[in-house]
C-alpha positions as CSV (number, residue, x, y, z in Angstrom):
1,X,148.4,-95.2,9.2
2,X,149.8,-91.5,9.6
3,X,147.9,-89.5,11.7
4,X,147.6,-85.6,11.1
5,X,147.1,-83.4,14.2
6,X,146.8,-79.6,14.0
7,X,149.0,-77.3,15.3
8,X,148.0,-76.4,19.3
9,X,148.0,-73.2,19.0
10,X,146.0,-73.1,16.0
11,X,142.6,-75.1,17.9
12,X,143.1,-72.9,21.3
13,X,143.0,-69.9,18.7
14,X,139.3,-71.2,17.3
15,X,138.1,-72.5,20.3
16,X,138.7,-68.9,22.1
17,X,136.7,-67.3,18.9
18,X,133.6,-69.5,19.4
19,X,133.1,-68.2,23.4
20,X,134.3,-64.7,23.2
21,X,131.1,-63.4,21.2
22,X,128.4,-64.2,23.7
23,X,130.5,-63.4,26.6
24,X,130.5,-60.0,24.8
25,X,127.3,-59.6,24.3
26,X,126.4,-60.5,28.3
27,X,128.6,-57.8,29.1
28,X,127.4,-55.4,27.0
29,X,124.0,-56.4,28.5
30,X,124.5,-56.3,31.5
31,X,126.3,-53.0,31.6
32,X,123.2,-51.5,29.9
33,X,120.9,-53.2,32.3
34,X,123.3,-51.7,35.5
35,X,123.2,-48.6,33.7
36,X,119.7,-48.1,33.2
37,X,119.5,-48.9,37.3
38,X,121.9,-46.3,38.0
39,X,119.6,-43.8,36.2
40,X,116.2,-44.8,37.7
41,X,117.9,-44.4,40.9
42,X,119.0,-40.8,40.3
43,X,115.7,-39.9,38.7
44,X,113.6,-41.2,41.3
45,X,114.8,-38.4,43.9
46,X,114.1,-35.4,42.4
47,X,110.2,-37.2,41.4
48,X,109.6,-37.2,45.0
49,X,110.7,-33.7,45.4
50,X,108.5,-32.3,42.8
51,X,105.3,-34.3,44.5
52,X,106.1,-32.1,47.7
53,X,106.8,-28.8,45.9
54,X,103.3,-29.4,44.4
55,X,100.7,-26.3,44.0
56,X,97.3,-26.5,45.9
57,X,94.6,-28.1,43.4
58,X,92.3,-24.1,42.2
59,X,88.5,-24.5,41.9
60,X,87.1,-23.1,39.0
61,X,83.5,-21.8,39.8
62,X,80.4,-21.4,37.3
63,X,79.0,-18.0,36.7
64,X,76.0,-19.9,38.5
65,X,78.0,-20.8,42.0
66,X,78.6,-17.2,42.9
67,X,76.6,-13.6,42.9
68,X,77.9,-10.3,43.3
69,X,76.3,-8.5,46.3
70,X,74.1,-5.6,45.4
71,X,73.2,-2.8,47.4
72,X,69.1,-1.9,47.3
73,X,66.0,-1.3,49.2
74,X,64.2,-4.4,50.0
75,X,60.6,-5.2,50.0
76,X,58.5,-7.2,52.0
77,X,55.1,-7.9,49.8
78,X,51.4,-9.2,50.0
79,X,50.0,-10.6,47.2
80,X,46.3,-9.9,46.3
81,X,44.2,-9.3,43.2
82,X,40.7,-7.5,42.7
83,X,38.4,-5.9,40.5
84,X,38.7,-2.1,39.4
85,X,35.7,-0.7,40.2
86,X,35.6,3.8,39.4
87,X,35.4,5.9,41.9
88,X,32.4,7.8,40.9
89,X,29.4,7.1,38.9
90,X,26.3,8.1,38.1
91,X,23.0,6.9,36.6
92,X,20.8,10.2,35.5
93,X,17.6,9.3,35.8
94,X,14.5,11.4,34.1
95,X,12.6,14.1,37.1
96,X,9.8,14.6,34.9
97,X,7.8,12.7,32.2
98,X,7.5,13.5,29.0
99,X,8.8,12.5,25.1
100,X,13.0,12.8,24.6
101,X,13.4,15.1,21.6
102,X,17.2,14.0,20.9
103,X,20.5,12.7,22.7
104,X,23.3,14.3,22.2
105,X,26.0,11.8,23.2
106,X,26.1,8.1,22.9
107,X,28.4,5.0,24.9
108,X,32.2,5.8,24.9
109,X,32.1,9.4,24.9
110,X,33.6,11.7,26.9
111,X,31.5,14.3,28.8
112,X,31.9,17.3,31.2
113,X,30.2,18.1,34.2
114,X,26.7,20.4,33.1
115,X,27.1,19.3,29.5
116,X,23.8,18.6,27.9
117,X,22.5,14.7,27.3
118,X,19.1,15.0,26.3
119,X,15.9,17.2,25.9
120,X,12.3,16.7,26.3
121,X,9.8,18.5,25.3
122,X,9.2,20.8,26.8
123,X,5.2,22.2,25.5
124,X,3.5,20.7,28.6
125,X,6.1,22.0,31.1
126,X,5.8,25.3,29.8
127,X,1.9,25.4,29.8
128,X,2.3,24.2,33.5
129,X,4.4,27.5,34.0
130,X,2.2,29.5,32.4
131,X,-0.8,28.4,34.9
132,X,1.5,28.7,37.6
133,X,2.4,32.2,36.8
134,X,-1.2,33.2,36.2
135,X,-2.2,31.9,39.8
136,X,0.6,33.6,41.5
137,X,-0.9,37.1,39.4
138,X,-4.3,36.2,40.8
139,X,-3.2,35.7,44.4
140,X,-1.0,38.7,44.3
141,X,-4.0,40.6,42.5
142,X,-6.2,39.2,45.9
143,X,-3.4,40.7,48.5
144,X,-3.7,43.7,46.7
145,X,-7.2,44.5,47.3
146,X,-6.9,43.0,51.0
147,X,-4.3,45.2,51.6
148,X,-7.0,48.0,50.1
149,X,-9.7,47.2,52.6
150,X,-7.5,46.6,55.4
151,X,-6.2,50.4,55.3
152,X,-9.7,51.6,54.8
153,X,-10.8,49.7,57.4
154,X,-8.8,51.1,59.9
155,X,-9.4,54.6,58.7
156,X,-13.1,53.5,59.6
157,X,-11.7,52.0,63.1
158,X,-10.4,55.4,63.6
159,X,-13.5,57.3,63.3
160,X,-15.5,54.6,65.3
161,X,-17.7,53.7,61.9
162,X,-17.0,50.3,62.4
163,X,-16.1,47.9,64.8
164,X,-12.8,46.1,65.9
165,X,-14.4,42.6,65.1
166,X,-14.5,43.7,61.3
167,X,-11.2,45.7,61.3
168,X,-10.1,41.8,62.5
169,X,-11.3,40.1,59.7
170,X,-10.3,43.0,57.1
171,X,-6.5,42.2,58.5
172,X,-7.0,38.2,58.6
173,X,-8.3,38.8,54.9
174,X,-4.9,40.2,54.1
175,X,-2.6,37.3,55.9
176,X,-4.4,34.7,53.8
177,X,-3.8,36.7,50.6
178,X,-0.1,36.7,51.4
179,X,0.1,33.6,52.3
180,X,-2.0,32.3,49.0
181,X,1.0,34.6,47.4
182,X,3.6,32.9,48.5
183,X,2.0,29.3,47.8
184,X,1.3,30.4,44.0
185,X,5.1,31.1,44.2
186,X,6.4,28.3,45.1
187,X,4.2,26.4,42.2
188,X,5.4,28.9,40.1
189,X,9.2,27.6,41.2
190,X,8.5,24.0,41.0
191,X,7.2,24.4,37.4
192,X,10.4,26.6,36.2
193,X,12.8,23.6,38.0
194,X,10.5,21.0,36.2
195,X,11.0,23.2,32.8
196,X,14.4,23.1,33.3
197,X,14.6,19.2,34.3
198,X,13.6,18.8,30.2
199,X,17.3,19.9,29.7
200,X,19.1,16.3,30.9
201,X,22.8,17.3,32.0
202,X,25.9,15.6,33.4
203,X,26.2,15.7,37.1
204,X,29.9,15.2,36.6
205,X,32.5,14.3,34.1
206,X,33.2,11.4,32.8
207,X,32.3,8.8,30.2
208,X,29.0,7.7,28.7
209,X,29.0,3.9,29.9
210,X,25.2,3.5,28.7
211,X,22.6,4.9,27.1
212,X,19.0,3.8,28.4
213,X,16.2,6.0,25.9
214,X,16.3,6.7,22.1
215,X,14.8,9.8,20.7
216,X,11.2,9.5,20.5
217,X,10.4,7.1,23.7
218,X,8.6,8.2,26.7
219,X,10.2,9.1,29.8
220,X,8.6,8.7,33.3
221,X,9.7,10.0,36.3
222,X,12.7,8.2,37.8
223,X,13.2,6.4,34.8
224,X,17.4,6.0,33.6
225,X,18.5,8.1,31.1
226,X,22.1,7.6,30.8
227,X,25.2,5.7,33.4
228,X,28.4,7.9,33.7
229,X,31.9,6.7,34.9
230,X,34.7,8.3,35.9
231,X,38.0,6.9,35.0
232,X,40.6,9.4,36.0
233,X,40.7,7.7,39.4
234,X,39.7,4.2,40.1
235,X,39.7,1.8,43.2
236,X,41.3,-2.1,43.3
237,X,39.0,-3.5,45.5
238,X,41.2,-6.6,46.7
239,X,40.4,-9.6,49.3
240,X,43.4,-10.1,52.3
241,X,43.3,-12.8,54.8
242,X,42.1,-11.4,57.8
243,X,45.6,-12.9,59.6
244,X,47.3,-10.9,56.8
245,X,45.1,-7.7,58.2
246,X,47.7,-6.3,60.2
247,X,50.2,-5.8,57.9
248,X,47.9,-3.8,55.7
249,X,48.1,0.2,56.7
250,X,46.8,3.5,55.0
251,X,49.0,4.5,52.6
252,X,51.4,1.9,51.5
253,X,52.4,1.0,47.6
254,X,50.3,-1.4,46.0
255,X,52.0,-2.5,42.2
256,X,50.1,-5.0,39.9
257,X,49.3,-6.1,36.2
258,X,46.1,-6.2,34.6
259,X,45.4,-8.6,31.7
260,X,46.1,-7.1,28.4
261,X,48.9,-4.5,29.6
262,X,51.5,-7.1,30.4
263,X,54.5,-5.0,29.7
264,X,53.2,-2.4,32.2
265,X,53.0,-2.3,35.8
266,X,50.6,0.1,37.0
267,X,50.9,1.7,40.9
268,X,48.1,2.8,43.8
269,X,47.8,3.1,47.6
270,X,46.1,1.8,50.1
271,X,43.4,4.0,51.2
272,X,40.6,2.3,52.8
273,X,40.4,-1.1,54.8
274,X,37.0,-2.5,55.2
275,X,36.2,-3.6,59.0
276,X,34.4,-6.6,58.3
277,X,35.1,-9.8,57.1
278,X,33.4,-11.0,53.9
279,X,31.2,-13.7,54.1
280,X,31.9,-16.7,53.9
281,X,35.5,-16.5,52.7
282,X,37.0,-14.7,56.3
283,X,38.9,-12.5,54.0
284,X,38.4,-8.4,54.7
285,X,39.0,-5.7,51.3
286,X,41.3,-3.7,51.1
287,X,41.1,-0.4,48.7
288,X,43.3,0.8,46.6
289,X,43.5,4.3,45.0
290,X,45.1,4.3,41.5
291,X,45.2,7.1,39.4
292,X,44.0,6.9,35.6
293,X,45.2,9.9,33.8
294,X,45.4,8.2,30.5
295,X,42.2,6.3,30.8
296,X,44.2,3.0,29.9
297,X,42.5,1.2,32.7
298,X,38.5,0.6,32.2
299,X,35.5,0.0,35.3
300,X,35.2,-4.3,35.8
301,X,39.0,-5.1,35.1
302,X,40.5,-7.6,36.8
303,X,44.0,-7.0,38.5
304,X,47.1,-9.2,40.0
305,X,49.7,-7.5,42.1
306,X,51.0,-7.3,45.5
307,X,51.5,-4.9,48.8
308,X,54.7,-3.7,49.9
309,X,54.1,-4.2,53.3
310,X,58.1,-3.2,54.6
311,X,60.8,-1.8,53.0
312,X,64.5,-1.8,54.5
313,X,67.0,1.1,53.5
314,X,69.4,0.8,50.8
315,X,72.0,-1.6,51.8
316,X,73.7,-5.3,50.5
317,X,70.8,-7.7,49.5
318,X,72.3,-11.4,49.2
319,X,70.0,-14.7,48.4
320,X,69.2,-16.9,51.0
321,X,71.0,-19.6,49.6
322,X,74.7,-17.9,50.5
323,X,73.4,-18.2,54.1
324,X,75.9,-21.1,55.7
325,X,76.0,-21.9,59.5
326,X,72.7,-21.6,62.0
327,X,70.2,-18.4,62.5
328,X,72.3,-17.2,65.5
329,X,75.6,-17.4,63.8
330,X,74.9,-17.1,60.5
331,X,78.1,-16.5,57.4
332,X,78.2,-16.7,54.0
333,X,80.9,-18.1,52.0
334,X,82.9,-14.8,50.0
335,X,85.8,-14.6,47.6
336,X,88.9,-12.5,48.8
337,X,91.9,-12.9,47.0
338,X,91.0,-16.1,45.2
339,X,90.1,-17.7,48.7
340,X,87.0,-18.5,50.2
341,X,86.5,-16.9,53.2
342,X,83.7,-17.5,56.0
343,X,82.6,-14.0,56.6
344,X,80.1,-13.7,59.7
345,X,76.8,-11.5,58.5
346,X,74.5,-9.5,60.5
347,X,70.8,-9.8,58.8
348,X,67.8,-7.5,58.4
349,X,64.8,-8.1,56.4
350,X,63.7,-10.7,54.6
351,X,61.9,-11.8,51.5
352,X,60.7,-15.2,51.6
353,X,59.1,-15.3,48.3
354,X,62.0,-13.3,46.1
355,X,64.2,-15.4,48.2
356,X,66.5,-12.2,49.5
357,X,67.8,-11.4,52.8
358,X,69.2,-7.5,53.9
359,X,72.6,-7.9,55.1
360,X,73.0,-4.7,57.7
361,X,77.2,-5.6,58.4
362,X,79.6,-7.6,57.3
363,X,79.3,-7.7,53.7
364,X,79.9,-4.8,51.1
365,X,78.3,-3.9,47.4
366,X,80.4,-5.8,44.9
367,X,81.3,-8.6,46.9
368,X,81.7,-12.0,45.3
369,X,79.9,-14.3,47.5
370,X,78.8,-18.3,47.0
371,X,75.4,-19.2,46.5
372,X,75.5,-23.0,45.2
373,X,76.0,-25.7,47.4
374,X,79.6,-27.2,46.9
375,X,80.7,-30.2,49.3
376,X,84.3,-29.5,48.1
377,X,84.0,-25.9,48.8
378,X,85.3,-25.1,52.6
379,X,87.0,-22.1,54.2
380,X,90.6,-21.1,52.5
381,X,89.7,-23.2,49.6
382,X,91.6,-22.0,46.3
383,X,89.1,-20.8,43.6
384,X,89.3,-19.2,40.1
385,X,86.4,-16.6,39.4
386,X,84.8,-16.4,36.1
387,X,86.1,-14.0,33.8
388,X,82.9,-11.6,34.2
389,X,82.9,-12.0,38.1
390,X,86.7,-10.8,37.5
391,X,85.9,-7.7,35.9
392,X,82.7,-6.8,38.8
393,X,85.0,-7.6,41.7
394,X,87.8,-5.2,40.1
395,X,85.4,-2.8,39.3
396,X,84.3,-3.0,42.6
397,X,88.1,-2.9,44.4
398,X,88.4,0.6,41.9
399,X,84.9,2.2,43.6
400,X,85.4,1.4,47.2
401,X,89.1,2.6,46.9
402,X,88.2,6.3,45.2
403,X,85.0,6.3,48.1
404,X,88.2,5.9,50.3
């Protein structure tokens, strides 16, 4: 049997075929895996770099976290509330009795000082000065013919016809006849003032708040005719807290709202302070003078308002709540630059209730200060104002620098 072999060359030729493709591929592997090595390496350098290079984190702040500082007077108030009760008022009542003829003006209407209300008849008070008149004619008639004796008499005296016991009685004759004169005179008075009492008038001006008589009743002495108030000027008539007492003084500005006007605030002064204490409540009133001019306020209304007890002068006003550090040191937290800055404050007077403080150095109008409490929020911290607290703090910068 012939055996065939292949050539040697041939076989190393097929062999070398079957081996040189994956060593190929490893290669090309591996000098993509070495490569991508290489290039991690270089990148990760300049990474590291950037990390370092890296801006400071900005806080962006709510229109709600900050305030602008505005320059004002502050108050200091004490609330109250109280009845309005007028100044003056008046219930006429009747001097003499007698039937009213007619009324002139009823409740609601306006009425001047003299104007007439009411008549009453007036037959009997006339017949009553009639009589009056005709006794003061009969007592003057009377003096008349003392007066006649009494000069005849002491022609007599004279001549010794008569003596000086009747001359005496001739003159005390006369001195009773003037005397009787003058009473007559003074009933004669009375009766003209009661004739004029049946002409009811208005002590004072004002408005008709009631009407007591119709036409046609009967009026007895002392009996009301009509009630008058005056409106033009009224009086709050408020209770305090007698430990509130001494803040109270003549004079001050009282503001408050009364039910039914709630768009308006209406104004008044102190002008009385009462020097007891009410029963039973320990409270003390205060009065208030308010003026009416318009008549919008009526007698019995009931008012809510308050006292300014202290006013500071105009200067920076700040919440309470931009107050950082303790009472002796105190600092609030303001924007310069786009950095929070601990600014130390000097305080003046404050408001409790509004929740305001008078800042008297340290702090300027327009400032942007923090009023929210931020735990990542600390001196030199980076922040980004809102755009409208933007435009106030440049508007600001552009008014303190023309004042410079």
């Amino acid at each position: 049997m012939k055996l065939e072999t292949l050539p040697p060359s041939q076989h190393a030729t097929r062999s070398s075929r079957r081996w040189r493709k994956p060593v190929a591929i490893l290669v090309v592997l591996a000098a993509a895996g070495g490569g991508w090595s290489v290039m991690q390496n270089k990148a990760a350098p300049p990474a590291t770099a950037a990390a370092k290079d890296k801006a400071p984190e900005v806080l962006e702040l709510a229109g709600t976290d900050i305030t602008a500082v505005d320059a004002r007077a502050l108050d200091v108030k004490l609330p109250l509330s109280g009845s309005l009760a007028p100044l003056s008022s008046a219930t006429i009542k009747s001097k003499v009795s007698g039937v009213v003829e007619a009324t002139t003006v009823q409740e609601g209407m306006s009425v001047t000082a003299g104007q007439v209300l009411a008549r009453i008849d007036q037959a009997d008070l006339r017949a009553r000065l009639q009589q009056q008149q005709a006794a003061l004619d009969e007592a003057q008639a009377k003096l008349s013919l003392a007066s006649k004796n009494e000069n005849n008499s002491q022609a007599l005296l004279k001549q010794k016809f008569i003596s000086q016991t009747a001359y005496d009685a001739t003159q005390n004759s006369v001195d009773l006849a003037r005397a009787n004169v003058k009473s007559a005179a003074a009933m004669v008075e009375i009766a003209r003032i009661a004739l004029n009492d049946g002409v009811i008038r208005a002590p004072i001006s004002g408005v008709i708040s009631k009407r007591h008589v119709q036409a046609g009743e009967k009026l007895a002495p002392d009996m009301p005719v009509f009630s008058i108030v005056n409106l033009s000027e009224l009086t709050l008539e408020a209770q305090v807290p007698a430990a509130e007492i001494p803040r109270v003084k003549i004079g001050q500005e009282v503001k408050f709202k009364v039910d039914g006007f709630q768009g308006r605030d209406f104004a008044g002064k102190v002008s009385r302070i009462n020097p007891a204490t009410e029963a039973g409540s320990r409270a003390m009133l205060v009065y208030i003078a308010v003026r009416n001019e318009d008549s919008a306020l009526r007698a019995g209304m009931f008012a809510k308002g308050s006292i300014v007890t202290d006013r500071s002068a105009v200067a920076p006003i700040i919440p309470l709540t931009a107050l950082r550090g303790d009472q002796n040191q105190p600092v609030v937290y303001q924007i310069v630059a786009g950095k929070v800055v601990a600014q130390p404050v000097k305080l003046g007077l404050r408001n409790e209730d509004e929740g305001l403080v008078e800042v008297r150095a340290g702090l300027q109008a327009g400032a942007n200060v923090i009023v929210a409490r931020l735990d990542a929020v600390k001196p030199g911290t980076q922040v980004k104002l809102p755009a409208a607290a933007q435009d106030s703090s440049r508007q600001a910068s552009a008014a303190a620098g023309q004042k410079g």
